[in-house]
C-alpha positions, 0 to 999 in steps of 0.5 A, a space after each residue: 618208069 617215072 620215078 615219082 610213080 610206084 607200081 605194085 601191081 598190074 592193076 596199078 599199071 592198068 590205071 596208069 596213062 601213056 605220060 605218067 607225068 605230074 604237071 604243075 596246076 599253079 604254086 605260091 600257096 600256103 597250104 592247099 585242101 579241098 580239091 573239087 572239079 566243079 563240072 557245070 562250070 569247067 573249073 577246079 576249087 580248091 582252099 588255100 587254107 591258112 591264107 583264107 581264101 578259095 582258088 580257082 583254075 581253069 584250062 582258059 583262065 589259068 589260076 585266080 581266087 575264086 573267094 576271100 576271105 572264106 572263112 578258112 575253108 577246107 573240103 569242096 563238092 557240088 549239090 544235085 543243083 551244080 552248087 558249090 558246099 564248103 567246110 568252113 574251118 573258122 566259119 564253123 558251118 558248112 556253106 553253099 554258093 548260090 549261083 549269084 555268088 552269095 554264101 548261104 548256111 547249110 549246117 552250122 549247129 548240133 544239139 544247140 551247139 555249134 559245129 567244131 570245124 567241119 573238114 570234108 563232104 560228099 554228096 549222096 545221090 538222094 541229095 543228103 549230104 555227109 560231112 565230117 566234123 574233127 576239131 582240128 580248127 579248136 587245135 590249130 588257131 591259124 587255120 580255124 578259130 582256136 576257141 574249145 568245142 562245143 560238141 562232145 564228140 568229133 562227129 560224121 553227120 548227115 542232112 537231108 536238104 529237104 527237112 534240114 535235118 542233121 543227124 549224127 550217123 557216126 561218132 565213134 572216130 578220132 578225128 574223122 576227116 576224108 570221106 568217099 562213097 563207092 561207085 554204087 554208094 554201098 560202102 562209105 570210106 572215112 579217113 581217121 586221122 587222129 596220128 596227127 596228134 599222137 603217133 599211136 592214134 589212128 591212121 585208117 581208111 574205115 569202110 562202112 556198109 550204107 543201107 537204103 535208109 542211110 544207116 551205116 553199118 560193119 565198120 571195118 578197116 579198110 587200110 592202115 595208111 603209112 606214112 603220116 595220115 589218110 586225108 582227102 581221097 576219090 573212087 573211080 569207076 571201077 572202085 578203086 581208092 585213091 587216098 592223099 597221104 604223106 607220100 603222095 596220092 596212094 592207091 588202093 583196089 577195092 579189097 583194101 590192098 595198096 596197089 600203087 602210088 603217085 608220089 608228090 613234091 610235098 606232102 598230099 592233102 586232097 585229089 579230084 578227079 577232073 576235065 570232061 573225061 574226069 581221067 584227070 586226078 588233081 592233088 593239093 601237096 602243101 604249096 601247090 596242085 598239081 595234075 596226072 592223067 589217068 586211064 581212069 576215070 572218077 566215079 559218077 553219082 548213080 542217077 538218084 
């Protein structure tokens, strides 16, 4: 067994593909977030935060930057549309690239006060789209804007695009940061990461039922994640969570048990499971991405 890779159960074994080897992707950053396969395009994204700058790797081309400056983003998805939606540490907004390149804004404000420095998003398949809004960019003035908030709360939002609307549909976190719907969309997964500034603050995965209205409901720990904190994290098909953490990437089975990890040369901050088959998980780890094939594969979107 490689010795990156910690088997804890069958299932984990199950999961694990023929080579169980970590590849290289590209180096030389400072700090890597935001992974994000963007599949109408055949390419990965991802942040390199602290240098203000979005990067790109495709099989064809290899590494190159895909934007700068960017305004220190963080967490990347894609809308129904194929549009790439980013977290705008210092830009404070969650922003779209349309398909001529240009940056538009999508949520930026709350009650007439602006954004702290939204950190990551996912798309529902209804089109809403959920982001997490923690103030890590207020904290840290080399990675955002260092300026004091000016919302009261760290926040998990939700907009519909067709109104613009942007509701406040959780606001009972530390510092909310990852976040993954089930395969299904019943449940939504959020990392509290709140033990990045004090060690007995939060380090969960919670799990949320979603009712058809969008409305969350029995909150619940998921899994306590050791060590350091849960940060970005992906489903595959089957519901299994995988979590970037300090180890590496952890893996959790549907019932919030720790069934396997792939450990990392740095510390993980983000995964995304890409290629045509999606069966390849890509992890940011501090300077650099790296890639694992699976025998997985990351979860669709239902069809909305």
């Amino acid at each position: 067994m490689a010795d990156h890779i910690e088997i804890f159960t069958d299932e984990f074994e199950r999961l694990l593909g023929s080579t169980r080897e970590l590849t290289q992707v590209a180096s030389g950053m400072a700090f890597c977030e935001g992974t994000h396969w963007v599949a109408e395009g055949s390419y990965l994204v991802w942040s390199d935060i602290p240098n203000n700058r979005i990067m790109r790797w495709s099989e064809s081309d290899g590494a190159s930057i895909f934007r700068e400056p960017c305004g220190n983003t963080n967490g990347h998805t894609t809308d129904l549309e194929g549009r790439i939606l980013s977290c705008e540490t210092s830009g404070r907004r969650v922003s779209r690239t349309e398909p001529d390149g240009s940056v538009v804004t999508v949520a930026d404000r709350y009650r007439g006060g602006r954004l702290t420095s939204p950190n990551d998003i996912v798309v529902k398949s209804d089109g809403t789209i959920w982001f997490t809004d923690p103030d890590y960019g207020a904290l840290h003035p080399e990675l955002g804007h260092g300026r004091g908030p000016e919302q009261d709360r760290n926040r998990l939002y939700m907009q519909t695009p067709a109104t613009g609307e942007l509701v406040a549909v959780n606001e009972d976190f530390d510092k909310p940061n990852g976040l993954a719907f089930s395969p299904d969309e019943s449940v939504l997964y959020v990392g509290d990461t709140g033990r990045t500034h004090g060690e007995f603050r939060p380090h969960r995965v919670m799990a949320f039922d979603v009712s058809t209205h969008n409305t969350l409901s029995n909150p619940r720990v998921f899994a306590d994640v050791d060590p350091w904190v849960p940060d970005g994290m992906r489903v595959d098909v089957d519901g299994n969570l995988f979590v970037s953490a300090g180890d590496g990437i952890q893996c959790f089975n549907p019932s919030g048990d720790l069934i396997g990890k792939i450990h990392t040369p740095e510390v993980a901050a983000n995964c995304s499971f890409g290629m045509s088959d999606r069966q390849t998980l890509f992890i940011a780890a501090t300077s650099s991405v790296w890639s694992i094939d699976l025998n997985t594969a990351g979860a669709l979107r239902p069809a909305g």
